[in-house]
One Martini backbone bead per residue (centre of mass of N, CA, C, O) as a GRO file, in nm:
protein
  334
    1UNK     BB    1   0.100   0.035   0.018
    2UNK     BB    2   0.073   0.354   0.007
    3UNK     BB    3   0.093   0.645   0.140
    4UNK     BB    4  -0.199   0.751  -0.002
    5UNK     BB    5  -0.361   0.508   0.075
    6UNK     BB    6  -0.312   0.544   0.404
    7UNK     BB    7  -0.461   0.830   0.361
    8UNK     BB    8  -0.739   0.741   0.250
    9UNK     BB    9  -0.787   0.524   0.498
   10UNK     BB   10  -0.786   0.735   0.725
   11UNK     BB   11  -1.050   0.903   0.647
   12UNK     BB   12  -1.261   0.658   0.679
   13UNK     BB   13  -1.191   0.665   0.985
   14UNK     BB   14  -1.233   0.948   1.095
   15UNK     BB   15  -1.429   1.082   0.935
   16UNK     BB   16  -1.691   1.169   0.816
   17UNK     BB   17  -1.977   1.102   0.616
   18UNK     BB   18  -1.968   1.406   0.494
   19UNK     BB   19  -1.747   1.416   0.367
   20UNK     BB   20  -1.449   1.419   0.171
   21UNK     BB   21  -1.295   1.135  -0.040
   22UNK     BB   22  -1.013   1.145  -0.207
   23UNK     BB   23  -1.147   0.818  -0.385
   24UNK     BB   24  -1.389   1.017  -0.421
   25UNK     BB   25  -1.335   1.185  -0.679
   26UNK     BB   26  -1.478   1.345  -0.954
   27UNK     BB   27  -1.189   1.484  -1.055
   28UNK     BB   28  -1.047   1.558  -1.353
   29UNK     BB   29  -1.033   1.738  -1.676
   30UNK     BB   30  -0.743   1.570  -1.690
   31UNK     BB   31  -0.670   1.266  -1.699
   32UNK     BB   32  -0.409   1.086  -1.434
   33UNK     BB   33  -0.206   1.017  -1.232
   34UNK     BB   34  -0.113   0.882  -0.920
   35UNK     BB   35   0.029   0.988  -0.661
   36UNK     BB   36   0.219   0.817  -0.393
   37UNK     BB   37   0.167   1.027  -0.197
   38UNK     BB   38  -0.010   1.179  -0.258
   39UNK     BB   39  -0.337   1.342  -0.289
   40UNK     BB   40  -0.532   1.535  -0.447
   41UNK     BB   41  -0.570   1.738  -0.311
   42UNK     BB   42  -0.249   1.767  -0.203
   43UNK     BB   43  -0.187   1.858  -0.486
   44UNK     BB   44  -0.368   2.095  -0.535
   45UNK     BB   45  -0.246   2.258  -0.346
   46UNK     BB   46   0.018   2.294  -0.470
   47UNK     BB   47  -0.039   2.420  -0.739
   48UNK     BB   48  -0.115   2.664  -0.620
   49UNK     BB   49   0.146   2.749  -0.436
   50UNK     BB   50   0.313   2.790  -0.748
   51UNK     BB   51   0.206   2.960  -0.864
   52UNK     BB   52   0.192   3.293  -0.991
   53UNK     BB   53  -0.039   3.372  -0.844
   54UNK     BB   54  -0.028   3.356  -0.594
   55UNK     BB   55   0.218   3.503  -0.588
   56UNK     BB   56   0.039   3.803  -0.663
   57UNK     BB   57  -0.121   3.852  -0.396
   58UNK     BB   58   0.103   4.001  -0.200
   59UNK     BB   59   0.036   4.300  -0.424
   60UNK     BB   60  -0.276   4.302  -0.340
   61UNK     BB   61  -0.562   4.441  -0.227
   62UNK     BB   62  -0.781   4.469   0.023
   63UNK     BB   63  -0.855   4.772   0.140
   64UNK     BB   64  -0.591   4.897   0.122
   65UNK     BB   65  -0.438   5.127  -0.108
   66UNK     BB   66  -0.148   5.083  -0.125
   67UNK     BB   67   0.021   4.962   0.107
   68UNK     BB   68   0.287   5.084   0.322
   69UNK     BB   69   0.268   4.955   0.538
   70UNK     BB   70   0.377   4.603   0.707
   71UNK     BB   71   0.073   4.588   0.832
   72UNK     BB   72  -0.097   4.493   0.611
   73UNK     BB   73  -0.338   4.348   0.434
   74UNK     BB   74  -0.339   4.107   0.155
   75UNK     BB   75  -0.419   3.889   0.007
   76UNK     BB   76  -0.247   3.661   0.090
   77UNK     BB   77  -0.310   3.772   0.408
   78UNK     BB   78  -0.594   3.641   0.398
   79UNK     BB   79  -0.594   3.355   0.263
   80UNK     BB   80  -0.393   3.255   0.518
   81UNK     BB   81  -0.652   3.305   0.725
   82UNK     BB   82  -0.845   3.147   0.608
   83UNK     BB   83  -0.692   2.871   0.596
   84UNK     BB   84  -0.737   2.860   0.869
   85UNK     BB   85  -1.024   2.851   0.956
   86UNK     BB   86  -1.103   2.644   0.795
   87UNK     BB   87  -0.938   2.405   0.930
   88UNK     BB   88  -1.082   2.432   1.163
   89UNK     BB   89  -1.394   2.375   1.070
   90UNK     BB   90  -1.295   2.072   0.960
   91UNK     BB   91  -1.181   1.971   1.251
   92UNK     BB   92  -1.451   2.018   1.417
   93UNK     BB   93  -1.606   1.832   1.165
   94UNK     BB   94  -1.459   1.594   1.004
   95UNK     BB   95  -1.327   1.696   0.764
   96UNK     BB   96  -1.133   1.766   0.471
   97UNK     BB   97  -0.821   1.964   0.508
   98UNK     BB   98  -0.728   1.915   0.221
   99UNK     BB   99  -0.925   2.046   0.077
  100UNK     BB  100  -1.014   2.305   0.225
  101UNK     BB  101  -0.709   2.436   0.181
  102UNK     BB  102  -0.718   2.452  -0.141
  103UNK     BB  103  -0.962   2.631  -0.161
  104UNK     BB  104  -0.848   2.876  -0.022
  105UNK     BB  105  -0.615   2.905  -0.171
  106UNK     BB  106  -0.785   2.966  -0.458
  107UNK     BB  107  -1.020   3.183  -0.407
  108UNK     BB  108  -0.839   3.496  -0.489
  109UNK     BB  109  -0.657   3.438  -0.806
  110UNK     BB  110  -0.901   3.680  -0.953
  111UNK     BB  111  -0.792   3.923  -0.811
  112UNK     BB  112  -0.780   4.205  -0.841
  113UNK     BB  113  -0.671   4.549  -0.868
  114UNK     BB  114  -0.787   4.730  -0.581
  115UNK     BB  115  -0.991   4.558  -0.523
  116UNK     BB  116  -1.351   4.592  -0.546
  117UNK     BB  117  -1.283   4.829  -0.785
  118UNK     BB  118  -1.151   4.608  -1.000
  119UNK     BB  119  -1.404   4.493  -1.045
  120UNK     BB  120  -1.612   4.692  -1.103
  121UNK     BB  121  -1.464   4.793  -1.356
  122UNK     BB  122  -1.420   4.493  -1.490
  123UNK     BB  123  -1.763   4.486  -1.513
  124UNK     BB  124  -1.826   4.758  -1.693
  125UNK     BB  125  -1.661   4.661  -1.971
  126UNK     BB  126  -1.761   4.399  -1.946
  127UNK     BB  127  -1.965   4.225  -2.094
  128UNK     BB  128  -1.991   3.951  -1.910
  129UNK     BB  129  -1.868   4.068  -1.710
  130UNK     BB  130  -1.766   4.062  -1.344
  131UNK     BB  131  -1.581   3.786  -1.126
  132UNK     BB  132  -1.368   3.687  -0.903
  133UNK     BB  133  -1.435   3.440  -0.885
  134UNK     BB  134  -1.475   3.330  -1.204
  135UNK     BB  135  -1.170   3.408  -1.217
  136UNK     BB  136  -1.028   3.184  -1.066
  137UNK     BB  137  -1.106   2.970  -1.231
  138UNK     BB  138  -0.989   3.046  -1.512
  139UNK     BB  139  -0.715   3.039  -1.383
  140UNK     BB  140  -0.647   2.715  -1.308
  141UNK     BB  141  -0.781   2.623  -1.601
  142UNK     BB  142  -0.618   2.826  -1.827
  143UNK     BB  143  -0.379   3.073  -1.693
  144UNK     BB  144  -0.178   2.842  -1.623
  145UNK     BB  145   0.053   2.696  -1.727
  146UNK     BB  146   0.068   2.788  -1.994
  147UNK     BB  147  -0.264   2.740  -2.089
  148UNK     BB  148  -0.314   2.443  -1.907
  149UNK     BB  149  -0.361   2.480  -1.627
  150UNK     BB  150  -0.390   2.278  -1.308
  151UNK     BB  151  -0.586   2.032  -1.336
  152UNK     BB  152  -0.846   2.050  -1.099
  153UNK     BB  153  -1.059   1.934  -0.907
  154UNK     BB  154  -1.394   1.951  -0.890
  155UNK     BB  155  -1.410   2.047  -0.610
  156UNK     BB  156  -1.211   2.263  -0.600
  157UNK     BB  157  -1.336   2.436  -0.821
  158UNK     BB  158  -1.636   2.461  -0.652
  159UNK     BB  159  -1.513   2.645  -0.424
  160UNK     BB  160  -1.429   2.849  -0.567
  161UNK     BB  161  -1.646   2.972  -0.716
  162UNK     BB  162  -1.848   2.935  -0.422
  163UNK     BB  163  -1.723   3.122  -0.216
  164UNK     BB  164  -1.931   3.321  -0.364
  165UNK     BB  165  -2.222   3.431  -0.465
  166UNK     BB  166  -2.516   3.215  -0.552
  167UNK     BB  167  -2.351   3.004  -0.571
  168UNK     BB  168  -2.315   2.695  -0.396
  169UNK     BB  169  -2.173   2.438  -0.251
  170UNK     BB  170  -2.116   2.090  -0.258
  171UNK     BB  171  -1.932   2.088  -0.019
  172UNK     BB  172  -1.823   2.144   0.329
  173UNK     BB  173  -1.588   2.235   0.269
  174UNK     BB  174  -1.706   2.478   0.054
  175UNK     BB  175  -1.797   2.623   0.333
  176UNK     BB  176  -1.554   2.671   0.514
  177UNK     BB  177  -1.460   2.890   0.335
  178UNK     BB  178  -1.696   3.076   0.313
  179UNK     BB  179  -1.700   3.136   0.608
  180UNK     BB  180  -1.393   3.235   0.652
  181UNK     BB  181  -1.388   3.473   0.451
  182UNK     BB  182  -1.617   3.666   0.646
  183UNK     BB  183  -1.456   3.611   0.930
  184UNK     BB  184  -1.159   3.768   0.783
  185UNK     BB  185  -1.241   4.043   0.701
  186UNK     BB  186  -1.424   4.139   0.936
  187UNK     BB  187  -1.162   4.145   1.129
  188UNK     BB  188  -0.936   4.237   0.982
  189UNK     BB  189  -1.025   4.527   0.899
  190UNK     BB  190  -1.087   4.641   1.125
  191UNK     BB  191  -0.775   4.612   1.237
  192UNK     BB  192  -0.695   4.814   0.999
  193UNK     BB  193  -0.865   5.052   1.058
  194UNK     BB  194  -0.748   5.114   1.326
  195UNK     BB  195  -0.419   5.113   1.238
  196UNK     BB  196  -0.509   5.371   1.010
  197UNK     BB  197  -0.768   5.579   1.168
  198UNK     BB  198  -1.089   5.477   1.098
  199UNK     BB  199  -1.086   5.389   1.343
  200UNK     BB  200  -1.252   5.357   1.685
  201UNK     BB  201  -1.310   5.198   1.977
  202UNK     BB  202  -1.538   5.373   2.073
  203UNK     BB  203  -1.734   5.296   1.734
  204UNK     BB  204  -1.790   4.980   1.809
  205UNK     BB  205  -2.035   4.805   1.826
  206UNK     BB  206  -2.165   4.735   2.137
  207UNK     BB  207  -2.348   4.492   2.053
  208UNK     BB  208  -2.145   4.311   1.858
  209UNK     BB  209  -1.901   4.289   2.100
  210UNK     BB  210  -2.114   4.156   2.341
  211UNK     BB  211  -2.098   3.865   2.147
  212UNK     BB  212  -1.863   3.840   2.023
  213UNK     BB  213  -1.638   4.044   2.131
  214UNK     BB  214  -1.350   4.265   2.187
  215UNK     BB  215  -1.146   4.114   1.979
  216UNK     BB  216  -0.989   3.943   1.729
  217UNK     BB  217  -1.003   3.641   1.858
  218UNK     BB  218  -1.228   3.647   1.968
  219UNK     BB  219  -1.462   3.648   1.732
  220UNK     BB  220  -1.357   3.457   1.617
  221UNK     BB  221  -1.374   3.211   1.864
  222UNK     BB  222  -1.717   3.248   1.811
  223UNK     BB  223  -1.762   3.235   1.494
  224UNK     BB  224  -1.659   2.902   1.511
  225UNK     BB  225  -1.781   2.752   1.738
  226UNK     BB  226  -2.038   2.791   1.657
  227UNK     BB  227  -2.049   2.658   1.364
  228UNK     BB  228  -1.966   2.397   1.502
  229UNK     BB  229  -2.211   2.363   1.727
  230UNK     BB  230  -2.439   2.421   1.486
  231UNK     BB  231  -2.331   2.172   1.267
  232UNK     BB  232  -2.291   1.927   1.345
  233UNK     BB  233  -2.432   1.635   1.178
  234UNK     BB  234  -2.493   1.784   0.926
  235UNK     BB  235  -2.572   1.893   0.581
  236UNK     BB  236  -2.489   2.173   0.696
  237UNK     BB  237  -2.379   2.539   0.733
  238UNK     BB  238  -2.424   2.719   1.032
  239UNK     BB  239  -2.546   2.942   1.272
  240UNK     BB  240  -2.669   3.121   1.513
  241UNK     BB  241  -2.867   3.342   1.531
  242UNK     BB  242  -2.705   3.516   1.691
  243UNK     BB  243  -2.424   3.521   1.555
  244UNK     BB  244  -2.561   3.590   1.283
  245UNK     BB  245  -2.641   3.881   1.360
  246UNK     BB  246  -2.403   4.039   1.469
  247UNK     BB  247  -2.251   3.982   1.194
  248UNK     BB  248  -2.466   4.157   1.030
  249UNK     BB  249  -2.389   4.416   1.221
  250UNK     BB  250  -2.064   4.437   1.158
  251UNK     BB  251  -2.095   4.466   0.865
  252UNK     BB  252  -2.259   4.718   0.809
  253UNK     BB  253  -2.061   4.926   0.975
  254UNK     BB  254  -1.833   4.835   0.754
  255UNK     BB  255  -2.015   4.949   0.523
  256UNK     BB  256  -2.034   5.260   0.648
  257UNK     BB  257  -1.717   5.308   0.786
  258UNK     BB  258  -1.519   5.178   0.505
  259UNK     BB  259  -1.595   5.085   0.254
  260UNK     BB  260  -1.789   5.354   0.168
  261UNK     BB  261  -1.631   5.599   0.247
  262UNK     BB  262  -1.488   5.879   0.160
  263UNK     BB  263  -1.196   5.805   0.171
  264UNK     BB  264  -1.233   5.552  -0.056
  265UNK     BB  265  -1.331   5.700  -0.288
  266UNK     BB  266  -1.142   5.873  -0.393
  267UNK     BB  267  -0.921   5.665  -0.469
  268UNK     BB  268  -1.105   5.511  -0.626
  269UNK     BB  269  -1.148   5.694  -0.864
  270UNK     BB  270  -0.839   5.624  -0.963
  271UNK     BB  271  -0.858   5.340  -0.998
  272UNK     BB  272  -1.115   5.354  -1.217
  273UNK     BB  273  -0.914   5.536  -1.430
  274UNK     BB  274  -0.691   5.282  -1.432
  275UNK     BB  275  -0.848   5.068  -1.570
  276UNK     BB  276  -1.031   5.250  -1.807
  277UNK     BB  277  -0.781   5.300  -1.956
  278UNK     BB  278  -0.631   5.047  -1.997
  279UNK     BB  279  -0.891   4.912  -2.130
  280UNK     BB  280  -0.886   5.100  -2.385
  281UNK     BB  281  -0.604   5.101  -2.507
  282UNK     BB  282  -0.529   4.766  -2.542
  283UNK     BB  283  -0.761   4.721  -2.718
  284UNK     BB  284  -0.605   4.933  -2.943
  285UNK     BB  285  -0.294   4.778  -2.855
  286UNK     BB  286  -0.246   4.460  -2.833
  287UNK     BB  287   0.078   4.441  -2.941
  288UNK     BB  288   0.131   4.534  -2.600
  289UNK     BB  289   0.113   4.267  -2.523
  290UNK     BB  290   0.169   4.006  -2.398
  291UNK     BB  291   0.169   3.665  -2.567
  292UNK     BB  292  -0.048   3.547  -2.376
  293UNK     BB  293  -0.258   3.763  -2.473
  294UNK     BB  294  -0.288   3.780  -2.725
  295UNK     BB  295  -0.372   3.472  -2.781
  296UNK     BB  296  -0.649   3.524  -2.623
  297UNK     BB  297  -0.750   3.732  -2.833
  298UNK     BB  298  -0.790   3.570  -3.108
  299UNK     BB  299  -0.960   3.335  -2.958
  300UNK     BB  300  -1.180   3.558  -2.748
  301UNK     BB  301  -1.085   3.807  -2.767
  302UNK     BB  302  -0.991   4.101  -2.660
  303UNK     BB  303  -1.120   4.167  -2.387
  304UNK     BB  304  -1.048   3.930  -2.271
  305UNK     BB  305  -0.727   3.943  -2.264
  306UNK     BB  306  -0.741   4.219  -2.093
  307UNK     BB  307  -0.885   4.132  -1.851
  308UNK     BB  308  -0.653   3.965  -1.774
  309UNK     BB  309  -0.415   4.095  -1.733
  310UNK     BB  310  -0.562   4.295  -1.526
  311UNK     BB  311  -0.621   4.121  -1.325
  312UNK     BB  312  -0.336   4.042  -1.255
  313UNK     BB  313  -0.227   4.246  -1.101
  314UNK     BB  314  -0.069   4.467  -0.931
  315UNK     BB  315  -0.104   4.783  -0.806
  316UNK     BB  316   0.195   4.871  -0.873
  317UNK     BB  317   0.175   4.758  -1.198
  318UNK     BB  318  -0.064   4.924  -1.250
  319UNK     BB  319   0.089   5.212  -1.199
  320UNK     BB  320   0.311   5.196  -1.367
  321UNK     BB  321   0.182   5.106  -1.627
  322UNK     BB  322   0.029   5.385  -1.642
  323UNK     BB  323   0.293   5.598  -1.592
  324UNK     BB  324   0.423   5.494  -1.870
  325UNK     BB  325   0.166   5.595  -2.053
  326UNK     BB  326   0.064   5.870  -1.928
  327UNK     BB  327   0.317   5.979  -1.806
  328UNK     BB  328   0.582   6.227  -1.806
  329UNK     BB  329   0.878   6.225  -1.818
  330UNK     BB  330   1.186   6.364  -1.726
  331UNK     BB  331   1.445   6.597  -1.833
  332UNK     BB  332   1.801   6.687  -1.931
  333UNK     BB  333   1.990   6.930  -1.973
  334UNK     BB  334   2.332   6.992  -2.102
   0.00000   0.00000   0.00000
């Protein structure tokens, strides 16, 4: 018996049978042979760790854009802290964590530069629209691995689509993720906003931190214990009506005094005449894309080739690009 075979026999020995199980996965996309140590998630897990994308995660601005500060949260240390709590509740419920960690890892590889600015402004260009979970799965699918993608499980695929939008997850694992993300934007955020100055202790609404609790740890530690123990043996995840108001109410709070006020709409203005004219110009200049955007402009259309580029960017190398194309460096007479 391989150490793979193992490890699929030991989760079928632990897991609840709500779980997802290794050796009874739907598959990939493009069957290939079965690796001798890992398990399909657990291959699926390193695939996305190694991408590209990935790497430019750490780049892509989470609330704060082009944070100059050494802790603000970027799209990468969201992500770790999202597979940090999903692991906690998939461990908590006896799922599958090394699903639900693939899932997690890949699941904001399709995010814009410059956070949900940059997502609004290439939904308002593109004809089908823009999201960035189904961008998410776009790189996965075609756009890693010099257009192979990473041909990842079905599983996988489906989490990442579903962490977000109207479609919602098959696996319970996939659930595990989508409340991770809620419950790590909404905590870590806040922590930004305040070591910002854009908020204080005494601004924050003390009936939902009198059920969530008063700190950062102690709030994840109150609305992952509930999901964990509202969730038991269930064969969906949810929380208990009332940590699910508190949160539904610190949610709130954060769209009217950070995610929504004024000090990031001006920002956001030059954001979005930065998406929106790289993205007028590209359409017209196509000879300018790297050659792996262009052979997409070929297959797909011009806007779908500037799209994935233009989503692609880090915050810095969207303002660099921009700057480069349309402001005047200065020059020195002898």
């Amino acid at each position: 018996m391989s150490l793979r075979e193992e490890v699929q026999a030991r989760e079928h020995q632990f897991l609840s049978p709500l779980a997802s199980f290794a050796d009874q996965t739907q598959g990939r996309l493009h069957p290939g042979e079965e690796d001798s140590i890992r398990t399909c998630f657990q291959r699926d897990r390193d695939r996305i760790i190694h991408c590209k994308a990935f790497r430019r995660l750490e780049g892509k601005t989470q609330v704060f854009l082009a944070p100059e500060g050494d802790h603000y949260r970027t799209r990468l240390t969201h992500t770790l802290e999202v597979m940090q709590v999903a692991r906690t509740l998939a461990r908590g419920l006896h799922l599958n964590e090394d699903l639900t960690e693939a899932i997690a890892l890949g699941h904001d590889l399709g995010h814009t530069p410059f956070g949900h600015i940059g997502e609004s402004s290439l939904n308002a260009v593109m004809p089908e629209g823009f999201r960035h979970n189904e961008q998410s799965l776009r790189v996965v699918d075609v756009l890693e691995h010099n257009g192979q993608g990473l041909n990842l499980t079905a599983e996988v695929r489906n989490g990442i689509l579903c962490h977000s939008g109207k479609e919602t997850p098959s696996t319970l694992e996939g659930w595990c993720v989508r409340y991770a993300d809620r419950i790590a934007y909404l905590n870590h955020d806040l922590d930004d906003a305040i070591r910002g100055g854009v908020l204080k202790e005494f601004e924050l609404p003390a009936d939902c931190l009198r059920i969530l609790g008063k700190t950062h740890s102690e709030r994840i530690g109150t609305m992952v214990s509930d999901l964990i123990d509202s969730s038991q043996g269930k064969t969906s995840i949810s929380m208990s009506p009332m940590i699910q108001s508190a949160m539904d109410g610190l949610r709130e709070f954060m769209f009217e005094k950070v995610y929504m006020d004024s000090w990031r709409r001006m920002q956001e203005e030059k954001c979005d005449h930065i998406i929106h004219t790289m993205f007028q110009y590209f359409c017209t200049h196509t000879n300018e894309l790297p050659e792996e955007y262009l052979v997409i402009c070929f297959q797909e259309g011009t806007e779908r080739g500037v799209c994935d580029f233009l989503s692609g960017m880090t915050d810095r190398y969207a303002i660099r690009t921009f700057n480069s194309m349309f402001v005047p460096s200065g020059f020195s007479v002898l």
